[in-house]
Backbone as a chain_set.jsonl record, in Angstrom:
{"seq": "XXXXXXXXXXXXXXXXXXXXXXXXXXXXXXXXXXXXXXXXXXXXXXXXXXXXXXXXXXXXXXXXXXXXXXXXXXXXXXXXXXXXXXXXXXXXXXXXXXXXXXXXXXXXXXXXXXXXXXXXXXXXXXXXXXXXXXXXXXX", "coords": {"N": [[0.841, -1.172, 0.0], [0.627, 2.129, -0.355], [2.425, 4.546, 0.388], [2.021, 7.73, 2.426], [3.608, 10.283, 3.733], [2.364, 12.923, 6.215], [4.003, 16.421, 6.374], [3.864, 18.285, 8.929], [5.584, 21.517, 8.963], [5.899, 23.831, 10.521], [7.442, 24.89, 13.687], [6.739, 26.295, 15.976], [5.263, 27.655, 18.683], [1.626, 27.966, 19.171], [1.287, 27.377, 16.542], [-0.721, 27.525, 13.041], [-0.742, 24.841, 11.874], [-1.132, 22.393, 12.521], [-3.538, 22.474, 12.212], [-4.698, 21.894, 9.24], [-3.2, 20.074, 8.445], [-3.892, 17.546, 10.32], [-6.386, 17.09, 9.136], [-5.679, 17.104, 5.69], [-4.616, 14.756, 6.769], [-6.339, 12.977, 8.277], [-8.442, 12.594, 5.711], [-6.643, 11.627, 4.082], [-6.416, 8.776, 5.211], [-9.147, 8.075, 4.899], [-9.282, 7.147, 2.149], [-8.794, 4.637, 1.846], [-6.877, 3.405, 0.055], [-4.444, 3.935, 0.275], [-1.998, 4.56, 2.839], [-1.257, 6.685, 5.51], [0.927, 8.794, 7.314], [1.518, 11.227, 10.239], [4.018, 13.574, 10.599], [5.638, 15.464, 12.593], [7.689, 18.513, 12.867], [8.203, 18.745, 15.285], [9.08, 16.331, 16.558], [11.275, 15.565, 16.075], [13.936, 16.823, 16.58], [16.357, 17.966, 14.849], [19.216, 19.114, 14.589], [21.39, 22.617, 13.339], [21.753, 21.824, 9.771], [25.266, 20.412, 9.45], [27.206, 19.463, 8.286], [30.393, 17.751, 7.395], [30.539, 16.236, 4.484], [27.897, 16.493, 2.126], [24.37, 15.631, 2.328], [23.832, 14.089, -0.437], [26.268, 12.704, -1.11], [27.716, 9.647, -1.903], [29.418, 8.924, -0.301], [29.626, 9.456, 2.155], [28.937, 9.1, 5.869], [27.425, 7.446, 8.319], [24.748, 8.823, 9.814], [25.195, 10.03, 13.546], [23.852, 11.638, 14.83], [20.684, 10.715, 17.038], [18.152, 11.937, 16.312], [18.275, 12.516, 13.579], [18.647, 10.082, 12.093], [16.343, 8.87, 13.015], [14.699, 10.461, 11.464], [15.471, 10.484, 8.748], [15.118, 7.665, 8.191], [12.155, 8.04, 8.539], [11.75, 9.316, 6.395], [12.954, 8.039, 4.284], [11.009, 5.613, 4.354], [8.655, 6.764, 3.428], [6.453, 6.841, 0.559], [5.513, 9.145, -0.75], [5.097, 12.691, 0.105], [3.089, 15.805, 1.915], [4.054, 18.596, 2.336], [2.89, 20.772, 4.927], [3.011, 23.915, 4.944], [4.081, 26.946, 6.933], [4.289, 30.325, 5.61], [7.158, 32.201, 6.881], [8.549, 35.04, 7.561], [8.501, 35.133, 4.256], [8.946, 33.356, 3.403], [9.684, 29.325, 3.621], [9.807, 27.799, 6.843], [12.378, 27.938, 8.667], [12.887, 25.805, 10.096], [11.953, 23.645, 8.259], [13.042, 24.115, 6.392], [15.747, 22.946, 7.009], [15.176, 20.182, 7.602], [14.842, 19.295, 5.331], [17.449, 19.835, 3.731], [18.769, 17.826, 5.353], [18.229, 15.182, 4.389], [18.769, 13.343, 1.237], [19.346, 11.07, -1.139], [16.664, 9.519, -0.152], [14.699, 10.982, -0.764], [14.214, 10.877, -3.342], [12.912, 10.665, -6.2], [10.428, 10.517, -5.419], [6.689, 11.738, -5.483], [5.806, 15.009, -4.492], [3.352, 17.52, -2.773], [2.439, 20.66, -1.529], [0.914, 22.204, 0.829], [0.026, 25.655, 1.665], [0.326, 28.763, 4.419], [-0.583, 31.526, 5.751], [0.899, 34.996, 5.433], [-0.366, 36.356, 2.447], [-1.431, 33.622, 1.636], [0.05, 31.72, 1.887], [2.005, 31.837, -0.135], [4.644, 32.22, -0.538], [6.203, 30.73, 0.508], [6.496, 27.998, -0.308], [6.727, 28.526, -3.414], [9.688, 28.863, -5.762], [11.715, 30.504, -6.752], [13.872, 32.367, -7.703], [14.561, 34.799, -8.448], [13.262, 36.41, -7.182], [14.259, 36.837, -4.537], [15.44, 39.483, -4.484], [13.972, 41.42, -4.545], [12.271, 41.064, -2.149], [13.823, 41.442, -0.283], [15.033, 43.477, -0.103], [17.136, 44.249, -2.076]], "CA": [[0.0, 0.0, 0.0], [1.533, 3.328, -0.629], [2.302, 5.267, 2.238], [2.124, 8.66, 2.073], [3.333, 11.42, 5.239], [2.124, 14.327, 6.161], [4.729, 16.714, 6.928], [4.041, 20.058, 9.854], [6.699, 22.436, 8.737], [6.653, 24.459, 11.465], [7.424, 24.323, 15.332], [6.482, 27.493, 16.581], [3.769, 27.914, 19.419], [0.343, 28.552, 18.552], [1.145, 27.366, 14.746], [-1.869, 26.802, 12.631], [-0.368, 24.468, 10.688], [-1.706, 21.413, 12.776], [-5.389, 21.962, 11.675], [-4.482, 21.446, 7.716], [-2.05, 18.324, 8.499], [-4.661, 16.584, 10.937], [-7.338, 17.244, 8.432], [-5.381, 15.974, 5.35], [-4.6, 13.071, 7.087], [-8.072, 12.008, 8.255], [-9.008, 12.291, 4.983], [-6.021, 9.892, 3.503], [-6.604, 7.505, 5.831], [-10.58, 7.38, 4.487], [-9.273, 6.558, 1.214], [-8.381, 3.024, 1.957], [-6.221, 2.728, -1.051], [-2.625, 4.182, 1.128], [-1.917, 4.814, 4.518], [-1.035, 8.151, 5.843], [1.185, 9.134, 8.591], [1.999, 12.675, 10.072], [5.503, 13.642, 10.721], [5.205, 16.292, 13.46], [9.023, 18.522, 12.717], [8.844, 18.785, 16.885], [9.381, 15.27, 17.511], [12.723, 15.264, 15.211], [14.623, 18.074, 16.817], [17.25, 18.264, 14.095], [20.712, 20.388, 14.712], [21.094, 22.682, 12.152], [22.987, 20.987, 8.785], [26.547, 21.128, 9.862], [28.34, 18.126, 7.775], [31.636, 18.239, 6.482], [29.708, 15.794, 3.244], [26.59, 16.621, 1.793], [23.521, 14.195, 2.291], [24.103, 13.316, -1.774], [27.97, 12.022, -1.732], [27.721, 8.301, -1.676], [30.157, 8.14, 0.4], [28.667, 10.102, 3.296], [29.515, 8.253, 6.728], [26.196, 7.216, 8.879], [24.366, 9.968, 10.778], [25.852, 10.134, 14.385], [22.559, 12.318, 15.495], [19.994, 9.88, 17.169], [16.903, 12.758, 15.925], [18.761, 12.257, 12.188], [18.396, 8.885, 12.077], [15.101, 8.63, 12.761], [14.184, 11.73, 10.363], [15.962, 9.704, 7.384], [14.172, 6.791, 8.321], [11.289, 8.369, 8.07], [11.723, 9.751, 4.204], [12.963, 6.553, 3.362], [10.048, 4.477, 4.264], [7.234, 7.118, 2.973], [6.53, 6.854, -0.933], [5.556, 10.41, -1.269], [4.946, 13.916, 1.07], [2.545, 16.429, 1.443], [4.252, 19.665, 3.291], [2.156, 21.311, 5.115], [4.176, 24.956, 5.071], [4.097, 28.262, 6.844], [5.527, 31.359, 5.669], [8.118, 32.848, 7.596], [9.584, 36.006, 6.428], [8.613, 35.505, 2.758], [9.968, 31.932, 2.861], [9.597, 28.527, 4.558], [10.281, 27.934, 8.061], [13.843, 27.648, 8.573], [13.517, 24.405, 10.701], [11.212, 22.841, 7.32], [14.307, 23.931, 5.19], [16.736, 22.13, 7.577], [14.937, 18.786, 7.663], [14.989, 19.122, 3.598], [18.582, 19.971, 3.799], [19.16, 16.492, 5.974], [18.051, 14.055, 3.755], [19.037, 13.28, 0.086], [18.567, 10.241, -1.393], [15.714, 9.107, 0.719], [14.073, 12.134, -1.066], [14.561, 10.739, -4.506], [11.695, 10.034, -7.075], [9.064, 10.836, -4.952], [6.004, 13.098, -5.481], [5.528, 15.78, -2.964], [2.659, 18.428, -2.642], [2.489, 21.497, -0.52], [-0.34, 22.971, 1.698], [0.922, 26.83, 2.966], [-0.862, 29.248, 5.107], [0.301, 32.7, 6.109], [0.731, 35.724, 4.364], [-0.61, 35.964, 0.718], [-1.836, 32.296, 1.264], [1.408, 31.419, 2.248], [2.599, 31.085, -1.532], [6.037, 32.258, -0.803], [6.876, 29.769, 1.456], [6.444, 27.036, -1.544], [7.403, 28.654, -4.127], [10.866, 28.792, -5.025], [11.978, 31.895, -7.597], [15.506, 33.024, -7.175], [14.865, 36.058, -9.098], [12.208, 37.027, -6.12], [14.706, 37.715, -3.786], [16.205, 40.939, -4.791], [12.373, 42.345, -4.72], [11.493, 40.997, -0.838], [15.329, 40.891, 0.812], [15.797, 44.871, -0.444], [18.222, 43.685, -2.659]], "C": [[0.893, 1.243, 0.0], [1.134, 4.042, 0.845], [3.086, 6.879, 2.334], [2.764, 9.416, 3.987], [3.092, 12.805, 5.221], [2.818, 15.383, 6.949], [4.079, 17.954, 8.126], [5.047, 19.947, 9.826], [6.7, 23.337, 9.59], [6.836, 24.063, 12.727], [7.475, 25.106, 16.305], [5.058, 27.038, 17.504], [2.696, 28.42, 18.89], [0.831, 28.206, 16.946], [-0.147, 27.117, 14.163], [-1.718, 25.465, 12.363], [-0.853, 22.904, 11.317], [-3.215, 21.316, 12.638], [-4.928, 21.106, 10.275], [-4.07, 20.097, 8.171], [-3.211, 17.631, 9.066], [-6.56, 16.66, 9.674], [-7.428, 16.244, 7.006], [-5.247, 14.503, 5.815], [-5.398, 12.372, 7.239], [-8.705, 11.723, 6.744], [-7.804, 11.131, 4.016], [-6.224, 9.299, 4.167], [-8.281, 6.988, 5.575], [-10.579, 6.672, 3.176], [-8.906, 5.271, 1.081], [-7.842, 2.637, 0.886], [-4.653, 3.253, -0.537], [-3.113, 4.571, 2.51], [-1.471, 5.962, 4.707], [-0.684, 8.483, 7.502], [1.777, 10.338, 8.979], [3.053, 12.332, 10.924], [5.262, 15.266, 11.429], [6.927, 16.833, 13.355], [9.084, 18.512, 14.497], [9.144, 17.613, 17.027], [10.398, 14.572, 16.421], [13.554, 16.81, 15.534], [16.238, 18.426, 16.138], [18.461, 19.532, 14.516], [20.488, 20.867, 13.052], [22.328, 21.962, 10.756], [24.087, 21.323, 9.08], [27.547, 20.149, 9.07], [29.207, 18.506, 6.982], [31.198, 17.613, 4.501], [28.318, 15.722, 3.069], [25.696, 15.547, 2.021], [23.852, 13.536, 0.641], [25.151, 12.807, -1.687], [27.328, 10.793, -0.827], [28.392, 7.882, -0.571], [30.35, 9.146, 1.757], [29.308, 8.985, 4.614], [27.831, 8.392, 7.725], [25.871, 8.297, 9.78], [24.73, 9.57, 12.317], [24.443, 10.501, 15.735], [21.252, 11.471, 15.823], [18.213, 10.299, 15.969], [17.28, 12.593, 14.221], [18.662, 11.249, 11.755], [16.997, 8.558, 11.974], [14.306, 8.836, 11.722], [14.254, 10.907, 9.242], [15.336, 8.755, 6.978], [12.874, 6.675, 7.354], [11.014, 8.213, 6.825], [12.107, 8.495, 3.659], [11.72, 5.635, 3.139], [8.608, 5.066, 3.459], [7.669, 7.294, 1.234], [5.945, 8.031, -1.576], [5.157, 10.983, -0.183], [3.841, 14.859, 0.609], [3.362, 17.127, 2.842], [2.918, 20.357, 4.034], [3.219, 22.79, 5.712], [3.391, 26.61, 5.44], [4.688, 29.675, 6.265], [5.634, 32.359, 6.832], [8.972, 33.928, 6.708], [9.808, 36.008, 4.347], [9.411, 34.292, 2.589], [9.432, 30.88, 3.805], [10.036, 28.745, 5.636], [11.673, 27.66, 7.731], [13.723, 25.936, 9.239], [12.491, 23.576, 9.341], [12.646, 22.79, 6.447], [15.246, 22.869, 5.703], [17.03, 20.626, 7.493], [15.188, 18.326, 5.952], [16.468, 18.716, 3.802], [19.359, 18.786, 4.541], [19.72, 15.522, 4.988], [18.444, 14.653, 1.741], [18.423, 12.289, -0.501], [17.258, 9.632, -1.106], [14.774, 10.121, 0.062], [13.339, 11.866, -2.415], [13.622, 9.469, -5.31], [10.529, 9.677, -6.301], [8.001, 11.778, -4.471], [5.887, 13.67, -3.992], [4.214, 17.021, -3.379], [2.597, 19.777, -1.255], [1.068, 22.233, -0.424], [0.46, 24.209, 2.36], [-0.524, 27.538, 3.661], [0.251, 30.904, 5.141], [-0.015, 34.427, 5.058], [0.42, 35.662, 2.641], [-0.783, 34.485, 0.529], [-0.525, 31.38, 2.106], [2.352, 30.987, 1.032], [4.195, 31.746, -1.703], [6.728, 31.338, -0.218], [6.867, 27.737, 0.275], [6.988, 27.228, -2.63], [8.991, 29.102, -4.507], [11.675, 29.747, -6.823], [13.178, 32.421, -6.967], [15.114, 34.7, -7.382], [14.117, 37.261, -8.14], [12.574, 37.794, -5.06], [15.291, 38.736, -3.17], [14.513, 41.759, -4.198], [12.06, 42.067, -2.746], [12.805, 41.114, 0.623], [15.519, 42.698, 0.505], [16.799, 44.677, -1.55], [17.938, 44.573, -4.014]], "O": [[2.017, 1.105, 0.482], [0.283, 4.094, 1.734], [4.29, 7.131, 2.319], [2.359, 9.046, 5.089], [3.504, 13.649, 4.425], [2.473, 15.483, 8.126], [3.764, 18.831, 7.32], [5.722, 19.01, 10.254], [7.776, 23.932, 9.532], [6.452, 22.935, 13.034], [8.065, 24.874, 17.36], [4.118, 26.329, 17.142], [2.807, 29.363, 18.106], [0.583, 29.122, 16.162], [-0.835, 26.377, 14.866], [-2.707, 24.794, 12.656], [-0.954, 22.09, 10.398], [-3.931, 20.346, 12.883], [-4.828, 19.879, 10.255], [-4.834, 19.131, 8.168], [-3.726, 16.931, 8.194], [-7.624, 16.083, 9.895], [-8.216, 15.328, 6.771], [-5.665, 13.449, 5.334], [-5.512, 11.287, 6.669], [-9.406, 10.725, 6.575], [-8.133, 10.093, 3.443], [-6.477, 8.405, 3.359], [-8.688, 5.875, 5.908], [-11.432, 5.835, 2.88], [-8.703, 4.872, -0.065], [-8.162, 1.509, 0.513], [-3.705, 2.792, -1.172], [-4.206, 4.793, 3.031], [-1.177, 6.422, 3.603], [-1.417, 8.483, 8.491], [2.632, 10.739, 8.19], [3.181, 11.37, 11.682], [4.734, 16.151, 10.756], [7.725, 15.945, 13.655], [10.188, 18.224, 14.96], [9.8, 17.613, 18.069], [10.359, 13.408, 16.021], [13.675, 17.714, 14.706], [17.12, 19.01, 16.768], [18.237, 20.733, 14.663], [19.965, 20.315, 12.083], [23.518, 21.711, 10.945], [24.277, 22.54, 9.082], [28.739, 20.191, 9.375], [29.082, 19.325, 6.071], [31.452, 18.293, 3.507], [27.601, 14.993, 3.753], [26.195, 14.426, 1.925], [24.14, 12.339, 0.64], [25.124, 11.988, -2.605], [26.764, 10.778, 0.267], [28.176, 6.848, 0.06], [31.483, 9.42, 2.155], [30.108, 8.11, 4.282], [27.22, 9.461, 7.72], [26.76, 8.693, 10.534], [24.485, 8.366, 12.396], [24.165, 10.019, 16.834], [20.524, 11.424, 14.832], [17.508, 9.561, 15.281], [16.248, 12.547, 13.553], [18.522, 11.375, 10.539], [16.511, 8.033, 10.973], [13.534, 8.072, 11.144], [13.202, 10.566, 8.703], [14.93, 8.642, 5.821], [12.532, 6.032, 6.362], [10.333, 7.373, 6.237], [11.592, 7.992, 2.661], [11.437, 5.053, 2.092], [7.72, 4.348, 3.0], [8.73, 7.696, 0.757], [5.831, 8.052, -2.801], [4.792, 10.224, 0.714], [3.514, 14.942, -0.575], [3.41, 16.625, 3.966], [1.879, 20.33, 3.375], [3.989, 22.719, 6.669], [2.593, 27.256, 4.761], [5.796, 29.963, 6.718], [4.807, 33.018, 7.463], [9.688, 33.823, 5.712], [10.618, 36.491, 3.555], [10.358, 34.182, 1.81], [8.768, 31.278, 4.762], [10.698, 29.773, 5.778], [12.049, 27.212, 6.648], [14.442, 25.025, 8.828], [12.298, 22.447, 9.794], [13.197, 21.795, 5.977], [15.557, 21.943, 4.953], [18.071, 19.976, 7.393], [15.618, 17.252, 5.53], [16.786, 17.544, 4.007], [20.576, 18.744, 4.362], [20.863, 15.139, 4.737], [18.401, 15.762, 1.207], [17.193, 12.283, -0.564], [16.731, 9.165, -2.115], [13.685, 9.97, 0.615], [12.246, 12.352, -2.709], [13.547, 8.243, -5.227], [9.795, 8.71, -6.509], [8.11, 12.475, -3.462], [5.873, 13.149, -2.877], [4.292, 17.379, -4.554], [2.76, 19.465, -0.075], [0.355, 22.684, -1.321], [1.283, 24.072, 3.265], [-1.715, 27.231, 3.6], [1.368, 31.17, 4.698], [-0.914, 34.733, 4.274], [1.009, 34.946, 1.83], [-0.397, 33.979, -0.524], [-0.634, 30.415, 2.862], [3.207, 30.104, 1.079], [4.811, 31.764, -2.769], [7.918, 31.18, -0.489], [7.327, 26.629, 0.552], [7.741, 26.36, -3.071], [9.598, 29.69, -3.612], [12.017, 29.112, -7.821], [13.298, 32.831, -5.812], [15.363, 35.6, -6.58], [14.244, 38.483, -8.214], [12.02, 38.782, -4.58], [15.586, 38.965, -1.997], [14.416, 42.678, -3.385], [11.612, 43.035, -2.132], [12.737, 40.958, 1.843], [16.457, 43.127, 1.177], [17.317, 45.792, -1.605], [18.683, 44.468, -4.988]]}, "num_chains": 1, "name": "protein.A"}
């Protein structure tokens, strides 16, 4: 059965962002054709990326970090994501980017969708336009 997770991207107090996620999820889990499990970023308290080799180089050496381990886990075992994303400052959360920034392979060839909230919908925090940030950074 395909097994989808549902990510909360943020981990701020008072976030919304646990209505949407517990909402999607009830409703994958009515579709009885995949399973659906939420991935809460508080209960993976990630350091921020600090590795001397990227998550992509093959030849990477095993995560060290018990909360990294798990995280990886995670993405490995689910066969696609739905974010559920706030914006922060005209961008994702920083701790949503981080958990991205973890994992690599484990990532690889599988669909993802995003749910934001926030300012303007929250469609900066998804979308991902280089050319954007001269216009919202002062730049």
């Amino acid at each position: 059965m395909t097994n989808i997770a549902v990510v909360i991207g943020s981990t701020r107090d008072g976030r919304f962002g646990d209505r949407p996620a517990k909402w999607i999820h009830g409703h994958l889990q009515k579709s009885g054709t995949l399973t659906a499990r939420m991935l809460d970023l508080r209960d993976y308290p990630l350091p921020f990326f600090d590795q001397k080799l990227t998550p992509s180089n093959p030849n990477r050496p095993p995560f060290s970090n018990e909360a990294v381990r798990r995280w990886t886990a995670e993405i490995a075992a689910a066969d696609g994501f739905i974010f559920v994303a706030a914006e922060h400052n005209f961008g994702p959360p920083a701790v949503l980017k981080n958990t991205l920034d973890w994992v690599y392979p484990e990532w690889n060839r599988k669909p993802a969708a995003f749910v934001s909230y926030g300012v303007s919908s929250g469609a900066r925090s998804v979308h991902n336009d280089p050319s954007d940030v001269g216009r919202h950074c002062g730049g």
